[in-house]
Backbone bond lengths (Angstrom), bond angles and torsions (degrees), N, CA, C in turn:
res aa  C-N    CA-C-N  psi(-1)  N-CA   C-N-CA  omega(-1)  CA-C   N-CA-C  phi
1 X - - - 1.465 - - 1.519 110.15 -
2 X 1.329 110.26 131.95 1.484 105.86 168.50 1.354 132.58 -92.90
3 X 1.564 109.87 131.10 1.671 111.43 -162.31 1.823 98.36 -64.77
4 X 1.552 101.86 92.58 1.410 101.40 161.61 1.666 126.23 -93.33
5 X 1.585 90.51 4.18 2.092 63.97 176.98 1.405 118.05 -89.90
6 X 1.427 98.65 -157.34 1.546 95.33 171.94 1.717 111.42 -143.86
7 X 1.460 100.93 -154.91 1.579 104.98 -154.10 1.650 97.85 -84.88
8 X 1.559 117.05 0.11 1.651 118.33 167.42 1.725 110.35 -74.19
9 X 1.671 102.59 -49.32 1.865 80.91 -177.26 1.448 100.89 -85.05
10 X 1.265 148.76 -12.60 1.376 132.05 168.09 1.695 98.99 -56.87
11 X 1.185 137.59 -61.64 1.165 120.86 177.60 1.648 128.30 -46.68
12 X 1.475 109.80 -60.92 1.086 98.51 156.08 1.681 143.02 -52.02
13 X 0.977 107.08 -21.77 1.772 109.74 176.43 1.630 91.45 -71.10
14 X 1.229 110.80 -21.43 2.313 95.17 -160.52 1.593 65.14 -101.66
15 X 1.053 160.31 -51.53 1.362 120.33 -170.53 1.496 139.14 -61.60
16 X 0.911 95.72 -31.36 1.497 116.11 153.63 1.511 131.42 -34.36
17 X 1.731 95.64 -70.31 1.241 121.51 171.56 1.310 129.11 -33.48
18 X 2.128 79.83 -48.77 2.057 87.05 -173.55 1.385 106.40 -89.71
19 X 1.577 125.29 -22.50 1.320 105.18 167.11 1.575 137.60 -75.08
20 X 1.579 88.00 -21.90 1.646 88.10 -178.04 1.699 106.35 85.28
21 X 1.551 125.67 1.43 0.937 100.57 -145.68 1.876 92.10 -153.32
22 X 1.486 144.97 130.54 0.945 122.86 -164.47 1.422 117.47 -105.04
23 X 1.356 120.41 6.99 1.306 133.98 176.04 1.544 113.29 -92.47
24 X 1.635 96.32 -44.48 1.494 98.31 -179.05 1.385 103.00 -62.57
25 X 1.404 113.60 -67.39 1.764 129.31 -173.10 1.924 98.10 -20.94
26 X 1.592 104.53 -53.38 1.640 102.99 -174.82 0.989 108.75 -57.57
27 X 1.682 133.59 -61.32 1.188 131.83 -171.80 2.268 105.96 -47.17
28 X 1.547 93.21 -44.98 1.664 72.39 -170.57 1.720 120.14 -76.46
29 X 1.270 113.54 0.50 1.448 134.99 176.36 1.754 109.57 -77.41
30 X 1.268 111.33 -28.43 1.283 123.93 -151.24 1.422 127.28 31.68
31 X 1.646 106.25 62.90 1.358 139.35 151.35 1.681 128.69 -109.62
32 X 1.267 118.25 153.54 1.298 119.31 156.80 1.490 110.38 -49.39
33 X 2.026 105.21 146.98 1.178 85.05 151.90 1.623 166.25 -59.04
34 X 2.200 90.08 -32.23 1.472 115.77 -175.35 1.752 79.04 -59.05
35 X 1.348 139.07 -70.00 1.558 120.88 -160.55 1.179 103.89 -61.12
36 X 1.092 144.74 -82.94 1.516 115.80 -164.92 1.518 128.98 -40.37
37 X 1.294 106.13 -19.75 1.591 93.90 172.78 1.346 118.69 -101.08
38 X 1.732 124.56 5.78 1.260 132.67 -176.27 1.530 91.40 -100.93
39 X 1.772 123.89 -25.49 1.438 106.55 169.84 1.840 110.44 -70.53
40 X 1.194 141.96 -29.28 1.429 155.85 -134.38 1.440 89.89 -93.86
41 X 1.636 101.20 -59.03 1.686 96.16 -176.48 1.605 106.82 -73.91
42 X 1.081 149.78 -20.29 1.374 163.60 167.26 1.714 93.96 -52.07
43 X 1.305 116.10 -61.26 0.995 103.33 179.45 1.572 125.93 -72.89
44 X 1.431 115.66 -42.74 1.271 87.63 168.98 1.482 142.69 -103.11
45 X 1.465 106.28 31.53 1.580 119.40 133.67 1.240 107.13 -42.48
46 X 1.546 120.77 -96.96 1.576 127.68 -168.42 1.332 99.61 -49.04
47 X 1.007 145.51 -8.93 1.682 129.65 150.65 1.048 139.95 -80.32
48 X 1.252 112.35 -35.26 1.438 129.11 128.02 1.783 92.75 106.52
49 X 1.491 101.13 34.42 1.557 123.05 -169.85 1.298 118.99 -130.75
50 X 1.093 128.98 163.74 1.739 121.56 174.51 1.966 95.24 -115.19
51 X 1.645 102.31 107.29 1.386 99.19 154.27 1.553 137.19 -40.72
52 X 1.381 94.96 -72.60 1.434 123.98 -160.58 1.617 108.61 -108.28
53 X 1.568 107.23 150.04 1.533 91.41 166.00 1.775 92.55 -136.68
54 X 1.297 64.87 135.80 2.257 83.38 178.11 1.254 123.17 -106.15
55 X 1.309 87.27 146.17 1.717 98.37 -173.32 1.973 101.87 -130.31
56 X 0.594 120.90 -136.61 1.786 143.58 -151.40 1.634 97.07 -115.62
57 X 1.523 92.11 -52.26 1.518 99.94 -168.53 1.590 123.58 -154.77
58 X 1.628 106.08 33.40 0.910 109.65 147.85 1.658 102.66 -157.20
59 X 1.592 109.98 -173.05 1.471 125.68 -170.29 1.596 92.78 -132.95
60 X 1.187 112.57 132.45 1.618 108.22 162.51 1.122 115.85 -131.04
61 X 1.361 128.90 149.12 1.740 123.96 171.00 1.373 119.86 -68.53
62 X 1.065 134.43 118.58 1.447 117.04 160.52 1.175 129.49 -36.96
63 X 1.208 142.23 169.47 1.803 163.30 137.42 1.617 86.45 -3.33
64 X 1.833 87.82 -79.11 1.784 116.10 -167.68 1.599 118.35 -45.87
65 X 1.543 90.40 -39.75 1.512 94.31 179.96 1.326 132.18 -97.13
66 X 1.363 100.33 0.14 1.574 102.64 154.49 1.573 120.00 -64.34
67 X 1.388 100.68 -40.82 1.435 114.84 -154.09 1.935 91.43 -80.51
68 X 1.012 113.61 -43.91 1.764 126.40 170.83 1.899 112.79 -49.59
69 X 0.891 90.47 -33.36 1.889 111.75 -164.97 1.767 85.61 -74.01
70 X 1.674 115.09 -56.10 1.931 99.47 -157.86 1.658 87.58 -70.66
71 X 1.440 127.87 -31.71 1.312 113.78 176.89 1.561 122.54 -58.19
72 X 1.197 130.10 -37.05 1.252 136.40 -175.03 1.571 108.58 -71.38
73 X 1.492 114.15 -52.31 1.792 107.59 163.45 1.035 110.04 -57.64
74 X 1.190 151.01 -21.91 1.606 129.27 -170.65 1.417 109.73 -92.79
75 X 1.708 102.90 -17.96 2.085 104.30 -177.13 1.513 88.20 -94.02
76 X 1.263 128.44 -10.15 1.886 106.80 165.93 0.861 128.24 -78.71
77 X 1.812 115.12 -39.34 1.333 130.48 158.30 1.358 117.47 -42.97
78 X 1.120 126.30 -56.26 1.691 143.77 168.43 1.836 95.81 -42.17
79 X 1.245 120.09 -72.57 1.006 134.08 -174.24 1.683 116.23 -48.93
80 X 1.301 125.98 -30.77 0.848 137.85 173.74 1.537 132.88 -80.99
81 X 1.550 89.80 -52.80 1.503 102.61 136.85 1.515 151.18 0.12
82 X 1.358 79.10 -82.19 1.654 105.80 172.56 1.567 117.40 -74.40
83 X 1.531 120.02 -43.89 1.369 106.89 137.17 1.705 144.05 -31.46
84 X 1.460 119.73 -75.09 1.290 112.01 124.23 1.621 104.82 50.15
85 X 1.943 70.52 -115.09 1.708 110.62 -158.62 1.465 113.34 -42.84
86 X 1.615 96.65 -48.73 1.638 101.87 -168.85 1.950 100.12 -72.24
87 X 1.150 107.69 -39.00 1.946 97.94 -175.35 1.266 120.10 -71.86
88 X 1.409 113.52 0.99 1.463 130.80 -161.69 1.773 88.31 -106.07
89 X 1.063 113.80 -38.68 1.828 103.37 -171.33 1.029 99.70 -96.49
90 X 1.421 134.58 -2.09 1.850 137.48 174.80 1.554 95.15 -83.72
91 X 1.228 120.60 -46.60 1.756 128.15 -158.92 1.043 102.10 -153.50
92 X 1.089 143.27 149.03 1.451 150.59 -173.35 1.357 93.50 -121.83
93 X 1.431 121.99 155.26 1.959 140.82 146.65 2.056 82.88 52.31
94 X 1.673 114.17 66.15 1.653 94.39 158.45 1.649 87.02 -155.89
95 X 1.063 95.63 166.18 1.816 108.95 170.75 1.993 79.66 101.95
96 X 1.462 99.30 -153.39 1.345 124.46 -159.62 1.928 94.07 -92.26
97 X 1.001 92.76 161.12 1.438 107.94 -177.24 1.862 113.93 -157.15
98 X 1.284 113.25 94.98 1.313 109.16 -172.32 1.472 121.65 -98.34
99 X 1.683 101.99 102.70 1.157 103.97 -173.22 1.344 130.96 -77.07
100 X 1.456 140.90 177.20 1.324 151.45 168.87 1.485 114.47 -140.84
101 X 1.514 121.74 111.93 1.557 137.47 145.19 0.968 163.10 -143.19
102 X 1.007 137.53 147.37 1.530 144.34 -112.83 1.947 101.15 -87.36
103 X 0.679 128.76 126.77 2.047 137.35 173.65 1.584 96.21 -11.41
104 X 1.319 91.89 -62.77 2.301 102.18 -157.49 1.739 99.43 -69.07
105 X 1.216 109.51 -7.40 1.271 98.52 -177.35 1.427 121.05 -106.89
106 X 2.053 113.49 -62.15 1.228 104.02 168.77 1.407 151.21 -1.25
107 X 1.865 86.45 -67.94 1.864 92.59 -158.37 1.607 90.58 -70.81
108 X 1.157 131.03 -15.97 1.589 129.16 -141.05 2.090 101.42 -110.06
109 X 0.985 80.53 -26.25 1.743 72.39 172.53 1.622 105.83 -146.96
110 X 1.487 133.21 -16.52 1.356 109.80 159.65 1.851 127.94 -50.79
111 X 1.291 122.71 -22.60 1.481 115.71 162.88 1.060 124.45 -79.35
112 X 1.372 117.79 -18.05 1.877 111.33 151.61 1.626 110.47 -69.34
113 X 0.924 126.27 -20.87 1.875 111.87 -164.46 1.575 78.82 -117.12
114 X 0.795 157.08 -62.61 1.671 132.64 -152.93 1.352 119.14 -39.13
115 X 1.372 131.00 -51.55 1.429 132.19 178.31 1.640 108.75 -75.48
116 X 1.416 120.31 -14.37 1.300 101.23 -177.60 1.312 97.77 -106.36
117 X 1.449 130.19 12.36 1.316 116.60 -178.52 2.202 86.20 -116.94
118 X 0.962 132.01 -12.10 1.283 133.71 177.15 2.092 92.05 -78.07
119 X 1.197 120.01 -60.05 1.519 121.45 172.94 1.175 113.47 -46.19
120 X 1.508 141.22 -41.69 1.168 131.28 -157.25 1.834 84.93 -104.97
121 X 0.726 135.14 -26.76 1.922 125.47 -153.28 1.834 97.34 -134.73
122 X 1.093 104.65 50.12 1.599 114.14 179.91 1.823 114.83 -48.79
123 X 1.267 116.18 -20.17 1.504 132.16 170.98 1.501 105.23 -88.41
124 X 1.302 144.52 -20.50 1.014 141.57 174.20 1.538 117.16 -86.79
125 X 2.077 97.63 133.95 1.429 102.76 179.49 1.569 103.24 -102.98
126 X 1.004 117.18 134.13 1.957 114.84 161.67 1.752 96.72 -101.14
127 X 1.419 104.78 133.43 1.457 134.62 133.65 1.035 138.17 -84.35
128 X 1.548 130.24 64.15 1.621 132.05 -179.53 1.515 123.38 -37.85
129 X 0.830 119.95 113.29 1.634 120.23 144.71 1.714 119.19 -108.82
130 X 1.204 100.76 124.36 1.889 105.07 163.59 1.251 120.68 -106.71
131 X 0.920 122.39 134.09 1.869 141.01 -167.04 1.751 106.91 -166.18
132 X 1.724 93.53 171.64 1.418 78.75 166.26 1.328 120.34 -131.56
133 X 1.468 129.63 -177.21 1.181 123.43 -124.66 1.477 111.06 -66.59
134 X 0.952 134.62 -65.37 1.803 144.02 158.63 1.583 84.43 11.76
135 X 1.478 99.92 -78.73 1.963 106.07 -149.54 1.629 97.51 -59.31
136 X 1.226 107.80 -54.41 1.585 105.93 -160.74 1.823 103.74 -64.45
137 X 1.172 121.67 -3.12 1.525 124.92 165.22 1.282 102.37 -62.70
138 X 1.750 104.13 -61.23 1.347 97.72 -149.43 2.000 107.96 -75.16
139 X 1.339 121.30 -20.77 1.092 143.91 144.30 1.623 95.15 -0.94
140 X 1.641 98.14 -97.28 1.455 138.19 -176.85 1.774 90.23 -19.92
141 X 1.395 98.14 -68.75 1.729 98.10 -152.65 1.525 106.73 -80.35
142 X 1.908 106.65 -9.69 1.539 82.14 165.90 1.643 121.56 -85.59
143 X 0.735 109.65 -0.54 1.796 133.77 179.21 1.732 107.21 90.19
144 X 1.415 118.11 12.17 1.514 111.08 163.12 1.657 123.23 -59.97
145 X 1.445 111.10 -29.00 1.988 111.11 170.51 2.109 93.42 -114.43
146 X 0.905 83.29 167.47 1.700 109.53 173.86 1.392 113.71 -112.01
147 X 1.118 143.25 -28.89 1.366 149.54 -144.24 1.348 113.16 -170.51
148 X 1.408 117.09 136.96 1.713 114.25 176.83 1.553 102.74 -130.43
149 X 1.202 110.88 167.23 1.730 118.02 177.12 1.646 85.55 -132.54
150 X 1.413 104.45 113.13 2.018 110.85 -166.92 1.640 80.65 -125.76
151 X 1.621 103.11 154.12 1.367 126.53 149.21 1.572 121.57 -60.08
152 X 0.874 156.02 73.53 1.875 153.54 -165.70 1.502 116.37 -89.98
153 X 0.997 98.85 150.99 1.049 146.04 -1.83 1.943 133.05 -94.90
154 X 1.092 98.16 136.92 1.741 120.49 -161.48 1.857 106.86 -141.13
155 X 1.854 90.60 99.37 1.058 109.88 154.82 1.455 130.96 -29.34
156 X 1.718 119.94 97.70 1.770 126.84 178.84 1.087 101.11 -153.64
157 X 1.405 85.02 141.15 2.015 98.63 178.07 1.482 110.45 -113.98
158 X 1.390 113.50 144.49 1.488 116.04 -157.03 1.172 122.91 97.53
159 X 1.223 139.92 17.01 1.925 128.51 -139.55 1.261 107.12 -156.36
160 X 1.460 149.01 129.48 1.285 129.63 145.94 1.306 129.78 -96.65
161 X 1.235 112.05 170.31 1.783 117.60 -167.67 1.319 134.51 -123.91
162 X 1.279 118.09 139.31 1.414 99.54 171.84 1.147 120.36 -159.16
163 X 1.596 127.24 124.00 1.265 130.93 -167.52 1.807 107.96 -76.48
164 X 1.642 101.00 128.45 1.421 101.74 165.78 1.275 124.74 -113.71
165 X 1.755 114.78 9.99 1.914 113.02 -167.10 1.582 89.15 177.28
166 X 0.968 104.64 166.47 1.779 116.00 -158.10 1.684 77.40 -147.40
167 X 1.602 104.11 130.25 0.908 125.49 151.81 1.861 153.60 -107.21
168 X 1.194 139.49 70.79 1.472 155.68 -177.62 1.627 91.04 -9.29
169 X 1.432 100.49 148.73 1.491 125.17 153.97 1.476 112.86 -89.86
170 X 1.287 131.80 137.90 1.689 123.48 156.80 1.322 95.94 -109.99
171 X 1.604 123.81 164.10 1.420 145.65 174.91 1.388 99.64 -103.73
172 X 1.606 109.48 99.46 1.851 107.61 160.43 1.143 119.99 -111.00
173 X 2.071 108.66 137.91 0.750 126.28 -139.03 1.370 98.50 -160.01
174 X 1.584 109.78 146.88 1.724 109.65 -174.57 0.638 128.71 -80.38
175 X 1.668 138.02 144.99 1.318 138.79 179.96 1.664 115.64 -23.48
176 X 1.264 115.84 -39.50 1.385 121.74 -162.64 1.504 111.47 -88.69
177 X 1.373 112.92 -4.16 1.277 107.28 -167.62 1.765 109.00 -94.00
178 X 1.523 98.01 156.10 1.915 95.11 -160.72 1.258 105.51 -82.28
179 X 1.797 126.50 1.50 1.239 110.09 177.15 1.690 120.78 -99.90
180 X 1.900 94.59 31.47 1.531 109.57 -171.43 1.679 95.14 -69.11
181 X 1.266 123.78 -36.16 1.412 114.25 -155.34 1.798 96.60 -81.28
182 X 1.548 130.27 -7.12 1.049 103.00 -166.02 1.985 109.85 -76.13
183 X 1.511 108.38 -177.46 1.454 113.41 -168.45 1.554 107.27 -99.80
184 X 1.855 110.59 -29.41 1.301 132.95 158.33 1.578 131.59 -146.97
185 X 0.923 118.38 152.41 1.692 124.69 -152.25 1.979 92.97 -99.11
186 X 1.145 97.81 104.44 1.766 87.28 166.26 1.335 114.27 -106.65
187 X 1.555 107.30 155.53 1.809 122.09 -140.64 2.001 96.36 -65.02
188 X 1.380 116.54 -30.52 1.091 104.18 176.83 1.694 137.30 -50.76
189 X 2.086 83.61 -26.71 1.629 87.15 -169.00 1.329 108.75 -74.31
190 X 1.247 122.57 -34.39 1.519 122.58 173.77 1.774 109.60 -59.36
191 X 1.029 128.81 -3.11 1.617 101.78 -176.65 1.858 104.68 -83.23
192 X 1.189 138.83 -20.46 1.704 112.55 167.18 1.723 107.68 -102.19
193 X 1.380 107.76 41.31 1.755 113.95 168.98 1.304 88.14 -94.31
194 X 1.545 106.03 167.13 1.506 120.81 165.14 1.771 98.43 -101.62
195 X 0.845 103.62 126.97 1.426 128.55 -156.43 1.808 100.52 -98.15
196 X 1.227 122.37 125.11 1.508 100.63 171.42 1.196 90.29 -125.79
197 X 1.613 102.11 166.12 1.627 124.41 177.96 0.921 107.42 -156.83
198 X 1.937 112.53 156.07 1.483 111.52 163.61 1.369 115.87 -66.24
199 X 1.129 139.99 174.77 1.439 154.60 -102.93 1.327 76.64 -129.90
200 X 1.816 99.66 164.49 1.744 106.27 168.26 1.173 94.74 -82.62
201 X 2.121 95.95 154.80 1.345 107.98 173.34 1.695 77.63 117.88
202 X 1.168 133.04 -47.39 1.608 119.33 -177.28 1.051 102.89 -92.58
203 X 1.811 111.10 136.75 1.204 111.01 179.74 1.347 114.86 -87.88
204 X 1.508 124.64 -10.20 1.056 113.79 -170.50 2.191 96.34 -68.91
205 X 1.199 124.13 -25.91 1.566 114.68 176.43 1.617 117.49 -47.48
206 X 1.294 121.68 -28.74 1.170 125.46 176.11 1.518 104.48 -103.16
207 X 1.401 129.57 -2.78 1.252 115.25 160.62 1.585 113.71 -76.60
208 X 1.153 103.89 -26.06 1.661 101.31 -157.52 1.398 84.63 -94.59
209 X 1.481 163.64 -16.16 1.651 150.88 -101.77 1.963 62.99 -145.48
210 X 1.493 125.32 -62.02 1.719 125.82 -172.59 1.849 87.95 -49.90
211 X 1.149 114.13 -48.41 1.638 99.94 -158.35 1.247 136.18 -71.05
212 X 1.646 107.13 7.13 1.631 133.29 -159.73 1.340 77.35 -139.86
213 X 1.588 155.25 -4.60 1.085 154.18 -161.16 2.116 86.84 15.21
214 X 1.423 99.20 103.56 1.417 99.18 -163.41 1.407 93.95 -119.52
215 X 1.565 139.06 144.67 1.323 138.42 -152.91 1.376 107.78 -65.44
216 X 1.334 116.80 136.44 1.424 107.04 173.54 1.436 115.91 -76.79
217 X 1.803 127.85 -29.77 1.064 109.34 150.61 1.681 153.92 -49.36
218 X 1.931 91.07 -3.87 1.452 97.06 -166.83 1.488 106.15 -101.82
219 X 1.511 151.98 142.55 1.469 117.10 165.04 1.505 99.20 -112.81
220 X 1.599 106.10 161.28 1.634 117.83 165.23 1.302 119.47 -40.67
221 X 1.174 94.98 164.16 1.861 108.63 162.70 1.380 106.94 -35.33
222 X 1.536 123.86 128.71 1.291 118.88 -179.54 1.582 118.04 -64.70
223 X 1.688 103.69 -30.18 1.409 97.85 -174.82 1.496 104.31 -64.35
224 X 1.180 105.31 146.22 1.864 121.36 175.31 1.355 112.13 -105.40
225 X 1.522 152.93 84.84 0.907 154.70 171.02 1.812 118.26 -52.82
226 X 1.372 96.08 153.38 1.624 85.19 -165.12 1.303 94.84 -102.73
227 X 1.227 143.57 -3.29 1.437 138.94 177.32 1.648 113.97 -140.95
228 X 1.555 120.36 165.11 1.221 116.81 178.57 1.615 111.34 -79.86
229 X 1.507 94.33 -34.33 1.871 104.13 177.31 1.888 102.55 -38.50
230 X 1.516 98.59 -60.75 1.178 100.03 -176.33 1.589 134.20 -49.86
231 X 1.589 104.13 -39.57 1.163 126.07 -167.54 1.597 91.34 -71.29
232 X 1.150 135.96 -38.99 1.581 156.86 -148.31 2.211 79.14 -65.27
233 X 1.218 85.43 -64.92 2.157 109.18 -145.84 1.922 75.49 -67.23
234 X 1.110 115.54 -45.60 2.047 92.87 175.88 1.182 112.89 -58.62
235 X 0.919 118.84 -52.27 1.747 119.12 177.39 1.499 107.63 -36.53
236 X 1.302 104.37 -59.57 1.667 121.70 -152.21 1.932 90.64 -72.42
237 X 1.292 124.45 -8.63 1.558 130.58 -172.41 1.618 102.06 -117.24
238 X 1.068 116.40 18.64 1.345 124.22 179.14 1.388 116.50 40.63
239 X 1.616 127.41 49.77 1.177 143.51 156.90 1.645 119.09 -69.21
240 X 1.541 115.78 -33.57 1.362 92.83 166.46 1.656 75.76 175.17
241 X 1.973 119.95 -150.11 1.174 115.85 -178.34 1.185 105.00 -148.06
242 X 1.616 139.47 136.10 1.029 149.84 -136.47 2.135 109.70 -138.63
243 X 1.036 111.57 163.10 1.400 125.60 -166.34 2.030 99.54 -124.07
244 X 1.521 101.85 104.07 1.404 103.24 161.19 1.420 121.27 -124.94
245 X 1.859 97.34 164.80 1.773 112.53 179.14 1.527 92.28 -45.10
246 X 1.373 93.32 138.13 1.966 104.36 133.82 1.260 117.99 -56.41
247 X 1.064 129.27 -33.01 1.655 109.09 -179.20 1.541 102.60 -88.83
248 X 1.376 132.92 -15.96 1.134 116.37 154.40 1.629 136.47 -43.41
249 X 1.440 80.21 -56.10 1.597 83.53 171.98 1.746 134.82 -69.72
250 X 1.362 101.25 -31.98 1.586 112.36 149.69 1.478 122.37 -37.08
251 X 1.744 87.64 -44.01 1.958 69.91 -166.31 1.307 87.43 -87.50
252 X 1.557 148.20 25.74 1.645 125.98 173.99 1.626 109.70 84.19
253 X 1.141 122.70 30.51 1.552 119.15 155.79 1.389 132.89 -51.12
254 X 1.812 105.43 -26.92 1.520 104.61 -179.34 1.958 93.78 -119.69
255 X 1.139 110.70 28.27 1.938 105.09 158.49 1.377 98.92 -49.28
256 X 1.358 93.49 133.09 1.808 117.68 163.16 1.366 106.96 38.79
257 X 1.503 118.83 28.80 1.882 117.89 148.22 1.656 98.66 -110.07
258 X 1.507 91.98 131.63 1.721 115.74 161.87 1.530 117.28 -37.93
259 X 1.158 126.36 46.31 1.148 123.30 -156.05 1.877 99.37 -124.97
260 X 1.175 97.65 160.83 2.075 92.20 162.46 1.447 106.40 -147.86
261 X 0.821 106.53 134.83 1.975 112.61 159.85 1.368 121.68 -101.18
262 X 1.430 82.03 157.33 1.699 83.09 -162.11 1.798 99.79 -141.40
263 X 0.676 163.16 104.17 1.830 160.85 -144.10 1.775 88.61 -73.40
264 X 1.520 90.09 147.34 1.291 111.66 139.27 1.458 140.10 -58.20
265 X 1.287 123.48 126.85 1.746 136.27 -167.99 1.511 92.30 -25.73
266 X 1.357 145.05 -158.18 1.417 159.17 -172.28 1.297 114.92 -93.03
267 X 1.822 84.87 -46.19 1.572 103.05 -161.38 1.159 110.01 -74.02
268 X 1.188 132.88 5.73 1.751 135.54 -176.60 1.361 112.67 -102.43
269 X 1.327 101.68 131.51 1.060 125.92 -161.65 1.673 113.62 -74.28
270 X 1.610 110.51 111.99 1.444 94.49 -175.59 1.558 127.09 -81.02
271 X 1.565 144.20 172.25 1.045 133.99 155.03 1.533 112.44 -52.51
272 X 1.947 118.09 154.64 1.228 133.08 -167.08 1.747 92.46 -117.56
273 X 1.088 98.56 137.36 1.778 98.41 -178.45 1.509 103.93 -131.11
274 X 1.290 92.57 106.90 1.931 93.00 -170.35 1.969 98.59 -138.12
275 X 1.324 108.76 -178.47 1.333 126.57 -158.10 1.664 84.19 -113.59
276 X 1.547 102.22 149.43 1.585 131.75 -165.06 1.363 110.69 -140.90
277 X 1.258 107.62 111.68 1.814 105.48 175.39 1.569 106.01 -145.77
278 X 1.254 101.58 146.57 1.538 101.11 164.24 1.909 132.80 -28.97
279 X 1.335 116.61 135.00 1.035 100.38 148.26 1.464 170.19 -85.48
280 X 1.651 85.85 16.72 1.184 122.90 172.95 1.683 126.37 -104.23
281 X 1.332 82.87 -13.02 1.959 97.29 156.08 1.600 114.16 -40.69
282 X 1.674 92.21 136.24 1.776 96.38 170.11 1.369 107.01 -87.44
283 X 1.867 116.17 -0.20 1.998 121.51 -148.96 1.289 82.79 -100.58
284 X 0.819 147.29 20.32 1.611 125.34 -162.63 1.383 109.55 -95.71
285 X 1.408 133.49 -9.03 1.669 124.27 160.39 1.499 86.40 -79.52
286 X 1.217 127.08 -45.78 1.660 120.13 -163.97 1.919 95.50 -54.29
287 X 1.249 136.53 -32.53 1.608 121.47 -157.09 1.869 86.36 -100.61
288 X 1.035 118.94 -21.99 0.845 124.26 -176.16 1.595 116.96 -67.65
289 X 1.435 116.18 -35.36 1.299 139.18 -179.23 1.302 91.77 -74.04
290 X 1.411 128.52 -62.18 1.396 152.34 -140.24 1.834 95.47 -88.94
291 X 1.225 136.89 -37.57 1.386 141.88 140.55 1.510 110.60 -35.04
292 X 1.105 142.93 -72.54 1.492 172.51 -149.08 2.369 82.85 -60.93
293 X 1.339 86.66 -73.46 1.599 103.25 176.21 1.439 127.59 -38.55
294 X 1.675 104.97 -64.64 1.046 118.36 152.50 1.954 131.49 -4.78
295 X 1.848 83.82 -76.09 1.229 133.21 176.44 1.456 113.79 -40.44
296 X 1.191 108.79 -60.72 1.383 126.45 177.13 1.508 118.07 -74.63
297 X 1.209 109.05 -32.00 1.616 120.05 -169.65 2.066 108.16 -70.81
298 X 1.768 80.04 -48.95 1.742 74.03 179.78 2.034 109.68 -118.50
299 X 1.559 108.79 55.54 0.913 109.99 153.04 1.823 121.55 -78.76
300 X 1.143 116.42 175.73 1.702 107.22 -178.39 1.728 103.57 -99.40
């Protein structure tokens, strides 16, 4: 048989796939349904397989078409790729750019780099998404973002990396507390504090838990807060005492809360804040360039 289709029903079959659903899949294709489903059965004629099995009210993958589906993302990725490469050595950093970043980071340093990365790359579009890291991986590798701004280091396979700014821990802590007068907080003094953190699932909790090198037999405050804002206003209510970004505090996270910071000893190890892309990216001198920028933009 000759491989006659093309890179329209491979797309459409993974749209499909991920919706489960053949109306939605059209809408995110921006096709009718009768065409997307006159490409599906088209395709699996020339496959000479049954994708999908339909019902009333649901869509399921086959056996076959599971196993067809990881093949079809990796020839778009490929496919995409190779696009990429060639628009990337015509123009570098222009067209669309779909980003991914992480809660602790966004609000706190994307309004310093947006206008200086809109000034320097006037052809370039960003599409934000914020999530956290888990999703925006899997994002990455389904090829819905291109690029991430991650906390590091964070275990992923498939991906390359690159640090553009190193980020400090501070120790916040309430007005009332006696270790206001110190000049720096060493990791010992925090082990009989009640310690708060955001919740698992943020990596910055295990960034900051490495930066107090804090007992692994011991764990934090059980409550898990879902934001730093939040974590900020416990502190400031004398619920316990907490570990934030430097760029948090730059951008004013603890304005007008009773709160003080105070840095971590030297020796603590700060978070690495670098850019994440496939390794199957054709952009990768482009993030690479775009790292370099970064780099330079928010040095002191």
């Amino acid at each position: 048989m000759n491989a006659s289709f093309s890179l329209k029903h491979l797309k459409y079959f993974i749209a499909v796939g991920e919706h489960k659903h053949f109306g939605r899949a059209a809408q995110a294709c921006f096709v009718t349904q009768p065409t997307l489903s006159a490409a599906i059965k088209e395709f699996e004629d020339l496959l000479g397989v049954q994708l999908f099995e339909r019902t009333k009210r649901h869509v399921l993958v086959t056996p076959i078409g599971e196993e067809l589906l990881e093949r079809a993302k990796a020839i778009i990725l490929e496919a995409n790729a190779l696009m990429e490469f060639a628009q990337s050595k015509g123009n570098p950093l222009n067209g669309d750019l779909r980003l991914g970043v992480i809660p602790t980071i966004a609000p706190f340093l994307l309004p310093k780099l947006m206008h200086a990365i809109r000034d320097e790359f006037p052809d370039l579009t960003l599409y934000l998404k914020e999530d956290q890291t888990a999703r925006l991986l899997d994002s990455l590798h389904g090829g819905h973002l291109d690029l991430l701004i991650l906390a590091l280091p964070y275990e992923a396979e498939g991906v390359e990396t690159l640090t553009f700014m190193q980020d400090s821990f501070y120790c916040a802590l309430p007005l009332s507390h006696p270790m206001c007068d110190h000049k720096a907080i060493m990791p010992h003094d925090l082990y009989d504090e009640d310690l708060l953190l955001l919740e698992e699932g943020n990596c910055i909790r295990e960034h900051a838990m490495a930066a107090c090198s804090w007992p692994s037999n011991k764990g934090p405050n059980e409550f898990g807060a879902t934001s730093l804002s939040t974590i900020v206003q416990m502190v400031a209510n004398g619920l316990g005492i907490t570990l934030l970004p430097q760029m948090a505090i730059e951008a004013g996270i603890d304005k007008g809360c009773d709160i003080k910071t105070i840095p971590l000893a030297q020796n603590s190890p700060p978070r690495d804040i670098g850019l994440v892309w496939r390794k199957t990216s054709g952009r990768a001198e482009e993030f690479k360039m775009l790292a370099t920028f970064l780099k330079e933009t928010l040095a002191p």
